[in-house]
LOLOTI-319936 format. One line per field, with one value per atom (N, C-alpha, C): y, x, z negated; residue in three letters; atom name. Coordinates in steps of 0.1 Angstrom, whole numbers. Atoms other than C-alpha are relative to their C-alpha. Example, Ala and Ser with C-alpha at 12.3 -4.5 7.8 and 13.67 -1.06 7.14 Angstrom:
// LOLOTI-319936
v: -12  -45  12  -11  -11  11
u: 9  123  9  -9  137  -8
w: 0  -78  0  0  -71  -8
resn: ALA  ALA  ALA  SER  SER  SER
name: N  CA  C  N  CA  C
***
This chain:
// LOLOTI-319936
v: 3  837  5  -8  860  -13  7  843  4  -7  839  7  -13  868  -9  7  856  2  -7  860  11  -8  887  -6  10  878  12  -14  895  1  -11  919  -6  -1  901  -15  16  865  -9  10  836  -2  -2  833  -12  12  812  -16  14  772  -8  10  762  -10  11  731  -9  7  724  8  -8  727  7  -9  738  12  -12  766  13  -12  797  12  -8  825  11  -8  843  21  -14  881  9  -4  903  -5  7  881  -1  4  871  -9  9  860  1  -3  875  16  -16  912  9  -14  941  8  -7  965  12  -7  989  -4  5  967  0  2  963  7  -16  997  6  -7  1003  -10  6  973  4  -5  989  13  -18  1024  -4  9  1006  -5  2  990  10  -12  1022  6  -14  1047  -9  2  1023  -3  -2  1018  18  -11  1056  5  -5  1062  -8  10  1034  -8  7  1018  -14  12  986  -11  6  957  -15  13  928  -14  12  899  -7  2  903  6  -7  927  -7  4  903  6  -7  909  -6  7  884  8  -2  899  16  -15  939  -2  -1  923  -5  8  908  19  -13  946  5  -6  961  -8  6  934  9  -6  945  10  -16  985  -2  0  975  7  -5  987  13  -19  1023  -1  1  1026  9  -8  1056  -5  5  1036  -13  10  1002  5  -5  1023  5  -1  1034  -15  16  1000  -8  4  983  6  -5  1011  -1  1  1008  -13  14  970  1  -3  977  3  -5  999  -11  9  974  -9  13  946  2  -8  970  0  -2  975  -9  12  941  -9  7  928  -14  13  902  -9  4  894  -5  9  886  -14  13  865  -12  9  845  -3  10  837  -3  4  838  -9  9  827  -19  17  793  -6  -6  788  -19  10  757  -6  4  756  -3  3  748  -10  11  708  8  -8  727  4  -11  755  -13  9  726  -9  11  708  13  -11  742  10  -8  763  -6  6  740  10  -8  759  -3  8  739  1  0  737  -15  12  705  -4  5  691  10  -5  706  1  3  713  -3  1  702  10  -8  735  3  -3  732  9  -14  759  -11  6  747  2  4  737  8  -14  761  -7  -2  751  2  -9  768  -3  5  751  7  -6  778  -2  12  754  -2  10  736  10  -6  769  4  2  768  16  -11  807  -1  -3  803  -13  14  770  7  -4  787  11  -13  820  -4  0  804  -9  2  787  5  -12  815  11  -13  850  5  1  867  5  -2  886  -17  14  852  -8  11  838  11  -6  867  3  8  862  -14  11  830  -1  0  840  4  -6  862  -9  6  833  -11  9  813  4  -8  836  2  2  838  -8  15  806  -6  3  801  6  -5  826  -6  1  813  -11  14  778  -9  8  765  0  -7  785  -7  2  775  -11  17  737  -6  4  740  0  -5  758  -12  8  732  -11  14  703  -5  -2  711  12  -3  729  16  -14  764  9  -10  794  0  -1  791  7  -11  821  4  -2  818  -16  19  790  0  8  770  1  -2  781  -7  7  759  3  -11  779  -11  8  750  11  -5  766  -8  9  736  1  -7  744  11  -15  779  8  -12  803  14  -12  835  7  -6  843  -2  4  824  8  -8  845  14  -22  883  -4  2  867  0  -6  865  7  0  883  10  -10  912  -7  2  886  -8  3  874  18  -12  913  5  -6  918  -12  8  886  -2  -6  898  11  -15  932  -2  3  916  -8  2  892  11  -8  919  12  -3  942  0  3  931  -15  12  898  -2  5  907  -5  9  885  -7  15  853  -10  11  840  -3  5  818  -5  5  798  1  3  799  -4  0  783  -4  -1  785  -7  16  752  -4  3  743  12  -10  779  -2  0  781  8  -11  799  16  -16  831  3  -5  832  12  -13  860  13  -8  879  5  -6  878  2  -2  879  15  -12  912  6  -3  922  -1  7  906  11  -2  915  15  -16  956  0  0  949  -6  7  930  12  -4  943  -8  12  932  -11  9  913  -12  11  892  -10  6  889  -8  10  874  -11  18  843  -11  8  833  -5  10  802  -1  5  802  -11  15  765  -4  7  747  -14  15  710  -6  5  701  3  -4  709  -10  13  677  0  2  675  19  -11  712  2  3  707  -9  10  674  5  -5  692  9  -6  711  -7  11  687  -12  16  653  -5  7  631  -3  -1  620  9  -13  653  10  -3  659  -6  8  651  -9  12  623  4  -4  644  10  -8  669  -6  7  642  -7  5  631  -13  15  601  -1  1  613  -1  1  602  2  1  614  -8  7  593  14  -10  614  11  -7  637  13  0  655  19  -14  692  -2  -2  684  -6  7  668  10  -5  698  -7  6  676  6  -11  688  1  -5  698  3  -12  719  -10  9  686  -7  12  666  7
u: -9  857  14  -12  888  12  -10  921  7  -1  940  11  -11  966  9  -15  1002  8  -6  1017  14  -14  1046  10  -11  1077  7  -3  1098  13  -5  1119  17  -11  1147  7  0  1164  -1  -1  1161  8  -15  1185  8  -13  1212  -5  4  1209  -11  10  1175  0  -3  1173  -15  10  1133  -5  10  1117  -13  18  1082  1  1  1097  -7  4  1078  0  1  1084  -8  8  1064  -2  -7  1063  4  -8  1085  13  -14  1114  6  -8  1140  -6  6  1128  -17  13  1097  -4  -3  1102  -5  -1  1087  8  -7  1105  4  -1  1097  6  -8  1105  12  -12  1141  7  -5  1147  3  -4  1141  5  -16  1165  12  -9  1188  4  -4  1187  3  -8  1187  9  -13  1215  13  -9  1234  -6  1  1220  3  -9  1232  15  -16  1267  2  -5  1267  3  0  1261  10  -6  1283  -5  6  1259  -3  -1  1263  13  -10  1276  -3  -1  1283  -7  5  1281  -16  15  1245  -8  8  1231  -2  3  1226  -13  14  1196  -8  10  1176  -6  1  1181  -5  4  1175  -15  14  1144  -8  12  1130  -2  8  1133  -7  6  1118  -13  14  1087  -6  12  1081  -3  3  1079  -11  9  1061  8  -11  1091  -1  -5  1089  15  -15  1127  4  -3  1126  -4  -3  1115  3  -5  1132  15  -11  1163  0  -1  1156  -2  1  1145  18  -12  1181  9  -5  1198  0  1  1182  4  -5  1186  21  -11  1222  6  -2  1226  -2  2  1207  9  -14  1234  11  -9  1261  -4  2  1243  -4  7  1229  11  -17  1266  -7  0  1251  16  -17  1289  5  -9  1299  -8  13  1268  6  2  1275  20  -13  1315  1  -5  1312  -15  11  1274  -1  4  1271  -9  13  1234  1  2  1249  -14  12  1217  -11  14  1194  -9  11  1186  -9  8  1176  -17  9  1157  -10  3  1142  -14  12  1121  -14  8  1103  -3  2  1103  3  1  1105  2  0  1119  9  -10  1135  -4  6  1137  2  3  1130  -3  0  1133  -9  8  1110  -13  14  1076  3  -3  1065  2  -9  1077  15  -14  1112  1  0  1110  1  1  1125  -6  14  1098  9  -6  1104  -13  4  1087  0  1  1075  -7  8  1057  -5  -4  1050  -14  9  1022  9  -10  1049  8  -3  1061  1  3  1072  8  -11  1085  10  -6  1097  14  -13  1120  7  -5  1127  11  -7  1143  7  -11  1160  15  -15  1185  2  -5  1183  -5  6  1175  -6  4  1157  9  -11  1187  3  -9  1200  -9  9  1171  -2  -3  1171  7  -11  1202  2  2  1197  -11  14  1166  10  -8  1190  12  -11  1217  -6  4  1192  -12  7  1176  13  -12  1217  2  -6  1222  -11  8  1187  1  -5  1198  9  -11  1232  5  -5  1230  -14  13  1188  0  5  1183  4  -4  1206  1  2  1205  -14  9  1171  -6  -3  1172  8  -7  1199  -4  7  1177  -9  12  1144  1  -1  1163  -4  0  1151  3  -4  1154  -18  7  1139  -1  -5  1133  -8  9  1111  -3  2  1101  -14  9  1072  0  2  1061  -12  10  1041  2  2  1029  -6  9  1016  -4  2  996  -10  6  985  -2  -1  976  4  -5  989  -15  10  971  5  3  962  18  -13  988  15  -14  1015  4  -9  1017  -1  -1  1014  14  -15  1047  11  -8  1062  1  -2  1051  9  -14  1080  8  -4  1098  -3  10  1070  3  3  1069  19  -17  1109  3  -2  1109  -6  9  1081  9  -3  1097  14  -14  1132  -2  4  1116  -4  8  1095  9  -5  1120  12  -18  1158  -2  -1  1146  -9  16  1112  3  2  1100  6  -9  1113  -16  11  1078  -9  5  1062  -17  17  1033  4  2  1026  -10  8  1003  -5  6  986  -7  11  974  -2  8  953  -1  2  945  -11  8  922  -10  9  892  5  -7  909  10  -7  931  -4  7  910  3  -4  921  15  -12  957  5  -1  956  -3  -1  940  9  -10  968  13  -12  996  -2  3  977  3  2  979  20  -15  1021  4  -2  1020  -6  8  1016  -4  11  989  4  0  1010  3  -6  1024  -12  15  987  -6  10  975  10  -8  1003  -3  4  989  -14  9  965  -5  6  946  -10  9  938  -7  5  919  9  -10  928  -4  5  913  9  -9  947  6  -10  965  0  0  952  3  -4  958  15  -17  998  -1  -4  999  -1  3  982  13  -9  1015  16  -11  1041  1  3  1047  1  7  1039  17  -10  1076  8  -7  1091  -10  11  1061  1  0  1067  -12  9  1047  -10  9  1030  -11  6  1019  -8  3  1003  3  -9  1033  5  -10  1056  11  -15  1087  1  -6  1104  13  -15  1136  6  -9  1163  4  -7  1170  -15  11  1136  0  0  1126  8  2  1130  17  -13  1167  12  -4  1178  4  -5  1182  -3  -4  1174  -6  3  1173  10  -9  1193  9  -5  1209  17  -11  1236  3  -2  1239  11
w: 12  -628  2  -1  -631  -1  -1  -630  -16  13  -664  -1  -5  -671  0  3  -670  -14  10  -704  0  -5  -706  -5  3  -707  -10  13  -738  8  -1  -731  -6  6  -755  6  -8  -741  -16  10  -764  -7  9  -794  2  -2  -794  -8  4  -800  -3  2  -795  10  -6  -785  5  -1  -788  11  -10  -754  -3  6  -772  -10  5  -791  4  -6  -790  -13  12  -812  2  5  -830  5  -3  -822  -10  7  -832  -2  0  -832  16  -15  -807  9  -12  -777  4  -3  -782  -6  5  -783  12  -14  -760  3  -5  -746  -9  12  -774  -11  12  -802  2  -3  -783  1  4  -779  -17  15  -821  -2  10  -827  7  -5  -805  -5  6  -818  -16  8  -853  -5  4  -852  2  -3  -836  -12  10  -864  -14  9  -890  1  -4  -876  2  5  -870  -12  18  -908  -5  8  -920  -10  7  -931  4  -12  -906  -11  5  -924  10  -10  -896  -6  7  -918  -8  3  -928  3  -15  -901  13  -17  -869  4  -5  -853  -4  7  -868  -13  12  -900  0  -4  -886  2  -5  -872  -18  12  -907  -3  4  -919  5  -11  -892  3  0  -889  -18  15  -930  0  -2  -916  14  -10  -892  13  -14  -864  -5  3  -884  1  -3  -874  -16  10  -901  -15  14  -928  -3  -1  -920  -4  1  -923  -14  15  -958  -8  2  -964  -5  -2  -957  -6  5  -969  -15  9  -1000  -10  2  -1002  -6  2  -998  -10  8  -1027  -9  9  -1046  -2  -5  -1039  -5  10  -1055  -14  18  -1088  -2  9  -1094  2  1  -1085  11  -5  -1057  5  -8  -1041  -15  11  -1079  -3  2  -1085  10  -8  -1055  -1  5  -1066  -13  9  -1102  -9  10  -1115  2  5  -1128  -10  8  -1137  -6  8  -1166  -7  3  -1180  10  -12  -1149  -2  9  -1166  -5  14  -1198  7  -7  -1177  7  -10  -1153  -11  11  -1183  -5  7  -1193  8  -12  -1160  15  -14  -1127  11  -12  -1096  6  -6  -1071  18  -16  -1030  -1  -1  -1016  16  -11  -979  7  -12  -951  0  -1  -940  17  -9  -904  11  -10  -889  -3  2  -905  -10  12  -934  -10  14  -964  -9  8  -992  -12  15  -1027  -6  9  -1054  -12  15  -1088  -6  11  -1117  -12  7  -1139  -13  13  -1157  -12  10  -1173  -6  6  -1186  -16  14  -1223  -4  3  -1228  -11  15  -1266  6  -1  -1253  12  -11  -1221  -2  5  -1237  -9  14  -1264  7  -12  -1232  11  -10  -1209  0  1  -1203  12  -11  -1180  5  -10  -1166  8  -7  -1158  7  -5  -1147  15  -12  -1120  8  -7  -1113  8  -9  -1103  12  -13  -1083  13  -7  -1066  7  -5  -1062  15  -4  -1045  10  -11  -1020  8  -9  -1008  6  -7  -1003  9  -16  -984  10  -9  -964  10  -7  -958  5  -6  -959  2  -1  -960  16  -17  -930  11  -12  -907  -1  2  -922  11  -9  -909  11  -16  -877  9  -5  -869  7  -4  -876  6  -13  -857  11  -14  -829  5  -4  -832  -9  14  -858  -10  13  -891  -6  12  -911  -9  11  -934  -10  8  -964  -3  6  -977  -13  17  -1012  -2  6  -1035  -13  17  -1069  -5  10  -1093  -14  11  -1118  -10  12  -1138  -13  16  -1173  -1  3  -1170  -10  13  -1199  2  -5  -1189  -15  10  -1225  3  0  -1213  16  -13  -1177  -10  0  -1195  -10  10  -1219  13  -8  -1186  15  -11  -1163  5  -2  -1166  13  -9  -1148  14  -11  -1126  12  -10  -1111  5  -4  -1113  16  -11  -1090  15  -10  -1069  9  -8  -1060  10  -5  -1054  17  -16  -1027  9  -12  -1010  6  0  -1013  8  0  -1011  11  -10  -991  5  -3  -972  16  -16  -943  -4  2  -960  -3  3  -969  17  -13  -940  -8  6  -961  -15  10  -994  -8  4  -1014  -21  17  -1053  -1  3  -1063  -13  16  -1093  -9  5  -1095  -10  7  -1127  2  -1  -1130  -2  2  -1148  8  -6  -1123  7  -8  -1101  -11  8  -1132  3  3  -1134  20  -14  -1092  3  4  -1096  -3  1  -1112  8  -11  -1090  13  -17  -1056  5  -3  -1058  0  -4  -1059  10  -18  -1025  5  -13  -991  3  -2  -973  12  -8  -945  -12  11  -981  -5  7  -992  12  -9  -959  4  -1  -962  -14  12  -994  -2  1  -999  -12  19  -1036  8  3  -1037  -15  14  -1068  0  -3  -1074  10  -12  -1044  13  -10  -1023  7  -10  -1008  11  -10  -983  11  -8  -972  1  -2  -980  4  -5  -964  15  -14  -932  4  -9  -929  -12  4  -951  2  -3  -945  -6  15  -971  -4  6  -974  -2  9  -981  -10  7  -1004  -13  7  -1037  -9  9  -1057  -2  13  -1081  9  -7  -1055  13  -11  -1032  8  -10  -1010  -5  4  -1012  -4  5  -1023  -13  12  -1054  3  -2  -1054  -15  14  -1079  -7  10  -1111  3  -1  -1102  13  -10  -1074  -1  5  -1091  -2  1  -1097  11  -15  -1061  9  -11  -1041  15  -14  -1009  8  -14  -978  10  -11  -946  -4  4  -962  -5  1  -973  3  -8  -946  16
resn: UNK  UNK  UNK  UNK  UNK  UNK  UNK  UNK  UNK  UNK  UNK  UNK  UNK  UNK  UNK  UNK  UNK  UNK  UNK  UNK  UNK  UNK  UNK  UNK  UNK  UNK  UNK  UNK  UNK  UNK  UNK  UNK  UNK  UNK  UNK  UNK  UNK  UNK  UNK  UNK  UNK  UNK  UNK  UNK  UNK  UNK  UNK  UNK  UNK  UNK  UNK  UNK  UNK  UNK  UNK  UNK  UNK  UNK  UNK  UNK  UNK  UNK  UNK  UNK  UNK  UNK  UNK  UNK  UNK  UNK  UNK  UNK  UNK  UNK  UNK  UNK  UNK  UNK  UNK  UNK  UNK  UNK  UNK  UNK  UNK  UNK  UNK  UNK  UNK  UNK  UNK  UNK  UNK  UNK  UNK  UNK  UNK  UNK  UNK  UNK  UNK  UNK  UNK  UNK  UNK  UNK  UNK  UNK  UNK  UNK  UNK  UNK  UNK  UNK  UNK  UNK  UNK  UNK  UNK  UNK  UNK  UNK  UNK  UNK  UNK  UNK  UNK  UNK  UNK  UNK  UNK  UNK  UNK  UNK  UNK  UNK  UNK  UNK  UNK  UNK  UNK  UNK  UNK  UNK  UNK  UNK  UNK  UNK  UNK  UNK  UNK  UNK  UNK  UNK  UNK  UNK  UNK  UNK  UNK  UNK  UNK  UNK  UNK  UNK  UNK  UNK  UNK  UNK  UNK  UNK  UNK  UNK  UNK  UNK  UNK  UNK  UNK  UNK  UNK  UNK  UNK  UNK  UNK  UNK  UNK  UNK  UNK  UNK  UNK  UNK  UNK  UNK  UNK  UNK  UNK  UNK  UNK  UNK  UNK  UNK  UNK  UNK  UNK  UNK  UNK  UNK  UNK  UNK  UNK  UNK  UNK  UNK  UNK  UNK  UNK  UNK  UNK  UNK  UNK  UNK  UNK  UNK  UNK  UNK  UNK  UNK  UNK  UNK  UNK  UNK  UNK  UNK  UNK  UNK  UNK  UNK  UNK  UNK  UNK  UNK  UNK  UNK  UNK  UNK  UNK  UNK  UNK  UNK  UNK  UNK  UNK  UNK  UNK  UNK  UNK  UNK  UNK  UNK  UNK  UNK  UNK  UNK  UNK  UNK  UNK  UNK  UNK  UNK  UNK  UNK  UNK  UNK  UNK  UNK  UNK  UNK  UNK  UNK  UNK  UNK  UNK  UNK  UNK  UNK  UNK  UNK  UNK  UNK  UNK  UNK  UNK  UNK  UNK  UNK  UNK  UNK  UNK  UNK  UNK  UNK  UNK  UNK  UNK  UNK  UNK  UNK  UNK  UNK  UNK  UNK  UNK  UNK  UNK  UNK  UNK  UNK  UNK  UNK  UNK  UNK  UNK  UNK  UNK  UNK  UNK  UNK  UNK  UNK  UNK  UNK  UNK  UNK  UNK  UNK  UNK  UNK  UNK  UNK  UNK  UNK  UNK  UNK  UNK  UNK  UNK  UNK  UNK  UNK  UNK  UNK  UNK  UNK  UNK  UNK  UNK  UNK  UNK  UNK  UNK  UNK  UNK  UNK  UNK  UNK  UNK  UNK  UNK  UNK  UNK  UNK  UNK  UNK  UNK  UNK  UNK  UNK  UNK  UNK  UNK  UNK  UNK  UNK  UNK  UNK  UNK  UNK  UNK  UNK  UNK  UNK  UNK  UNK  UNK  UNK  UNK  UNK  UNK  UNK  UNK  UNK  UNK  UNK  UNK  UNK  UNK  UNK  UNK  UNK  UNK  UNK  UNK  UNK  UNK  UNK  UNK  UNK  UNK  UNK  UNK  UNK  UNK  UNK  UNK  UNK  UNK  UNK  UNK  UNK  UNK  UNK  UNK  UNK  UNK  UNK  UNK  UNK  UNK  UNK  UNK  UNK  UNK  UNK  UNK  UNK  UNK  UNK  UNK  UNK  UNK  UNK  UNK  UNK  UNK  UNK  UNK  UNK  UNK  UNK  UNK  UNK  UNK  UNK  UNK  UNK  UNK  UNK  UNK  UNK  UNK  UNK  UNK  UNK  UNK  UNK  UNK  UNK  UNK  UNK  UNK  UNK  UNK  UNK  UNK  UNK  UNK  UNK  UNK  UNK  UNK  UNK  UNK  UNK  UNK  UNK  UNK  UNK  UNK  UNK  UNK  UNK  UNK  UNK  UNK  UNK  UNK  UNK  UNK  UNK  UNK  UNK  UNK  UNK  UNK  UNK  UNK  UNK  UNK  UNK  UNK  UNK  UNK  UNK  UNK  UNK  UNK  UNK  UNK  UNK  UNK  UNK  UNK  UNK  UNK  UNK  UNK  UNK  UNK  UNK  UNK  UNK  UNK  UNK  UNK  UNK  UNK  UNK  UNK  UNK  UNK  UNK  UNK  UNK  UNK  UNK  UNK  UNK  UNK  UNK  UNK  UNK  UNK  UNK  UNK  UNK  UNK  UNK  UNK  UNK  UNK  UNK  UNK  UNK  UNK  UNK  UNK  UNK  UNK  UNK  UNK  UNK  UNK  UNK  UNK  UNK  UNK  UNK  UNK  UNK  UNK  UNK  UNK  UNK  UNK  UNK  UNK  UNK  UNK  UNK  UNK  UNK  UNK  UNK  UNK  UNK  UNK  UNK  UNK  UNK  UNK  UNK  UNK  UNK  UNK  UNK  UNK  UNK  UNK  UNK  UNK  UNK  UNK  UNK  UNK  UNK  UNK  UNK  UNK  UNK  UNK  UNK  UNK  UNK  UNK  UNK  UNK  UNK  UNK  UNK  UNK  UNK  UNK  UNK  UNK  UNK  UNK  UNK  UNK  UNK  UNK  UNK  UNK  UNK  UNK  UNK  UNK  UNK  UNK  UNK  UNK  UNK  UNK  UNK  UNK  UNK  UNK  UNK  UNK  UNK  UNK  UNK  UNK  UNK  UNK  UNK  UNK  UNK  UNK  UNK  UNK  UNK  UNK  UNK  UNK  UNK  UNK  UNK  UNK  UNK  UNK  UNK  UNK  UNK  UNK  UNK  UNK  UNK  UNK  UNK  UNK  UNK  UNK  UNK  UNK  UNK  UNK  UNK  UNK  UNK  UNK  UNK  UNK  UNK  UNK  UNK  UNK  UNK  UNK  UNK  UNK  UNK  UNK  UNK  UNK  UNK  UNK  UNK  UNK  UNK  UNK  UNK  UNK  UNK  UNK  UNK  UNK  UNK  UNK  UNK  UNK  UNK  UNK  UNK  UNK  UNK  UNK  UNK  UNK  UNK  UNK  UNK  UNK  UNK  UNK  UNK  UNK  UNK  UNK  UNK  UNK  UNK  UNK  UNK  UNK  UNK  UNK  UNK  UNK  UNK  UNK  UNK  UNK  UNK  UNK  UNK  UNK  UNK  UNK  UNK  UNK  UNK  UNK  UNK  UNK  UNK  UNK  UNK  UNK  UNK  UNK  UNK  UNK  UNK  UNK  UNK  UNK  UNK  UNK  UNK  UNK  UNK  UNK  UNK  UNK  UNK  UNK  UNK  UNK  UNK  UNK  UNK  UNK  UNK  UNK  UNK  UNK  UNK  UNK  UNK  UNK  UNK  UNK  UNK  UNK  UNK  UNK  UNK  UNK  UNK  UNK  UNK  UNK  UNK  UNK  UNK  UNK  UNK  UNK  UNK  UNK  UNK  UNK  UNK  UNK  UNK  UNK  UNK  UNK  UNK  UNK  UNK  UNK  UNK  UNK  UNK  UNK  UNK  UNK  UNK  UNK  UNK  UNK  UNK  UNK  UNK  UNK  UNK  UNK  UNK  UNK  UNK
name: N  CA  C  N  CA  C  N  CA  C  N  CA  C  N  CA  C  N  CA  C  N  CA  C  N  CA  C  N  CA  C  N  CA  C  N  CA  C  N  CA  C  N  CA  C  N  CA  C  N  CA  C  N  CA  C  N  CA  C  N  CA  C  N  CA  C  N  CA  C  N  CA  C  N  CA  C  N  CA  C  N  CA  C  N  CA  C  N  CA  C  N  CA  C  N  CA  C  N  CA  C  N  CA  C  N  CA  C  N  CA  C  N  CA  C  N  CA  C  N  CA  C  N  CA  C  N  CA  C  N  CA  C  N  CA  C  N  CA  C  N  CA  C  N  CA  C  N  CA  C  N  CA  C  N  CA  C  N  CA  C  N  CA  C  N  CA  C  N  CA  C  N  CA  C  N  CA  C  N  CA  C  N  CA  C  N  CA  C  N  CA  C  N  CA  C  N  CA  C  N  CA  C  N  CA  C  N  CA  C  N  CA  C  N  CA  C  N  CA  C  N  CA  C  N  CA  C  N  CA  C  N  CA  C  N  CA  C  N  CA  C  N  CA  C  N  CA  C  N  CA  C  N  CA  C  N  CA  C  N  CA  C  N  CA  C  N  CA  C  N  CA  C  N  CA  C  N  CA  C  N  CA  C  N  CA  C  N  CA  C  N  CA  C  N  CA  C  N  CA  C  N  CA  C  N  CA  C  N  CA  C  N  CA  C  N  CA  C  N  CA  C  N  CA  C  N  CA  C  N  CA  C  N  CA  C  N  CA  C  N  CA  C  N  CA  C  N  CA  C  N  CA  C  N  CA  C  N  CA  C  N  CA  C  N  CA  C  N  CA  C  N  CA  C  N  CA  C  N  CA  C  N  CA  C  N  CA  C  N  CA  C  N  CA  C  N  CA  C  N  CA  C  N  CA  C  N  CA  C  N  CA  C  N  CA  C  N  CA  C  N  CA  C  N  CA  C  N  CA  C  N  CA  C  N  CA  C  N  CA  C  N  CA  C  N  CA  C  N  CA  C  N  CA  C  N  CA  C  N  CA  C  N  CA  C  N  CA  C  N  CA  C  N  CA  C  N  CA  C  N  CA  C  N  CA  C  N  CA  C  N  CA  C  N  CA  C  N  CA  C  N  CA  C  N  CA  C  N  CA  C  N  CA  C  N  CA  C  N  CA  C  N  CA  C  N  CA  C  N  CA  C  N  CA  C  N  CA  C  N  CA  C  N  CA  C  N  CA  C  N  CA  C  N  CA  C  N  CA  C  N  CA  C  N  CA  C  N  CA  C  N  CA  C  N  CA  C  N  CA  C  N  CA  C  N  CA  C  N  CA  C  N  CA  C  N  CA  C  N  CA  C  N  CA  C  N  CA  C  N  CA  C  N  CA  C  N  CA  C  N  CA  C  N  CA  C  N  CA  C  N  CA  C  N  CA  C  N  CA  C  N  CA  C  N  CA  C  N  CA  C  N  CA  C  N  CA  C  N  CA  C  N  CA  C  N  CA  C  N  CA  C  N  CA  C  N  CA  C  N  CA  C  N  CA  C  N  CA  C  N  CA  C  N  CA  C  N  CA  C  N  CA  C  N  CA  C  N  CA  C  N  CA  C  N  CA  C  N  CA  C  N  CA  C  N  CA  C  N  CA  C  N  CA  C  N  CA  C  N  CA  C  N  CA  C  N  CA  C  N  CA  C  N  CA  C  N  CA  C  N  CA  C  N  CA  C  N  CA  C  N  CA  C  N  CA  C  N  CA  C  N  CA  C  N  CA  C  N  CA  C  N  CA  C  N  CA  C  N  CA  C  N  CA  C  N  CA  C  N  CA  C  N  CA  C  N  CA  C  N  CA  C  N  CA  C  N  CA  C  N  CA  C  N  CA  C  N  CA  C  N  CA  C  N  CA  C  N  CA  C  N  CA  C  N  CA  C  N  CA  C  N  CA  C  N  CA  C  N  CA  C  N  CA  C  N  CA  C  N  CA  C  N  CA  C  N  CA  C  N  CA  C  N  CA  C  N  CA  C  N  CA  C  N  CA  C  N  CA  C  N  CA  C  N  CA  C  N  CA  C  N  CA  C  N  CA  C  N  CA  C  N  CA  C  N  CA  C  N  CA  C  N  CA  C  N  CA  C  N  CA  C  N  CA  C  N  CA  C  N  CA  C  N  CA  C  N  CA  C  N  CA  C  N  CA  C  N  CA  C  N  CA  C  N  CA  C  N  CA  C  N  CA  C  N  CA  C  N  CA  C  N  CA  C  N  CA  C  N  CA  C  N  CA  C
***
């Protein structure tokens, strides 16, 4: 009987402020990097500071490495990647979004399109979810638009960035970088997703795109029968690392979100025990204000 190998040790040292002895990261990330992957975030971040295209404040290495996991460490097209992102960020005005948008309508929006984060799952990734059952287009458009509603997608992929993340990293001791998506598609009619899915695919491209490597689990619960239809459609705009984090459940899911949420930061309706005061979709709770 052979002896068992020793695992390698990575190449990168452990990132700053973990605090849980059982952390183990995943590969690809800090603290769990070969020699090669260390070398292309090193050459990386030199060939975008040569170009001027190195911007400190939202290039650490965490963030070098999400591009570079969605290329698969192609350096040459992780580099277009970011570059691109960048641009994007200029023309869709993110830096104004994030001092001057004020998404007043969110109640309104909140009765007719549900999309809210909400406390933890048990690896620490803050919980997102999307109701898009309860979707009433004709009420939904007549108090916001979809600019503004992508705008606010965009406000709120900043702020998990800049304040979920490290709320949650904080609170279970290691780095967090990715969230917990839960797609309710309760009552959804095949009619009422092609009315929107313009900005179903605009919000697709922006995640995979401008904020990829943010999804950790996701799952589609009280997928209907016709769903395999409009998934078809959906599934050919993902890549396939996107497609193998996604769970199509029926109503038979509880117990597969409870197996990685804990019943009290689970809300009510979706199996768990939370009630938050005033509703759970309009609470914000989480790490993230404490």
């Amino acid at each position: 009987m052979s002896a068992p190998q020793p695992t390698a040790a990575s190449a990168s040292p452990m990132p700053e402020g973990v605090t849980d002895p059982n952390y183990k990261p995943q590969p690809g990330r800090l603290g769990n990097l070969t020699v090669v992957q260390l070398h292309t975030l090193e050459k990386f971040r030199k060939e975008l500071q040569d170009g001027n295209h190195f911007v400190p404040e939202r290039m650490d290495d965490a963030t070098l490495l999400r591009f570079l996991r969605a290329r698969k460490f192609d350096l040459e097209k992780a580099k277009i990647m970011i570059i691109e992102a960048e641009e994007w960020r200029k023309s869709f005005g993110v830096d104004k979004i994030m001092t001057e948008f004020d998404f007043k309508e969110k109640a309104e929006v909140d009765k007719y399109y549900p999309q809210y984060y909400h406390k933890m799952d048990k690896d620490g990734r803050p919980i997102y979810i999307e109701q898009l059952g309860k979707l009433d287009i004709k009420a939904l458009y007549a108090i916001t638009t979809q600019e503004r509603q992508l705008q606010r997608l965009v406000f709120e992929y900043e702020k998990f960035l800049r304040e979920r993340l490290p709320a949650c990293s904080k609170a279970v001791g290691h780095p967090v970088e990715t969230s917990c998506t839960i797609l309710d598609l309760h009552n959804v009619s095949l009619s009422n997703f092609y009315r929107v899915k313009d900005y179903v695919m605009a919000a697709a491209s922006i995640g995979q795109d401008r904020y990829p490597e943010c999804m950790g689990k996701f799952y589609i619960i009280n997928a209907p029968f016709m769903f395999s239809t409009v998934w078809g459609f959906i599934k050919p705009w993902l890549d396939e690392v996107t497609v193998a984090k996604i769970d199509i459940l029926g109503s038979s899911y509880k117990d597969k979100l409870l197996a990685q949420i804990p019943a009290e930061n689970l809300p009510k309706e979706f199996g768990g025990t939370c009630v938050c005061e005033g509703g759970c979709s309009l609470r914000d709770a989480g790490p993230w204000h404490e």
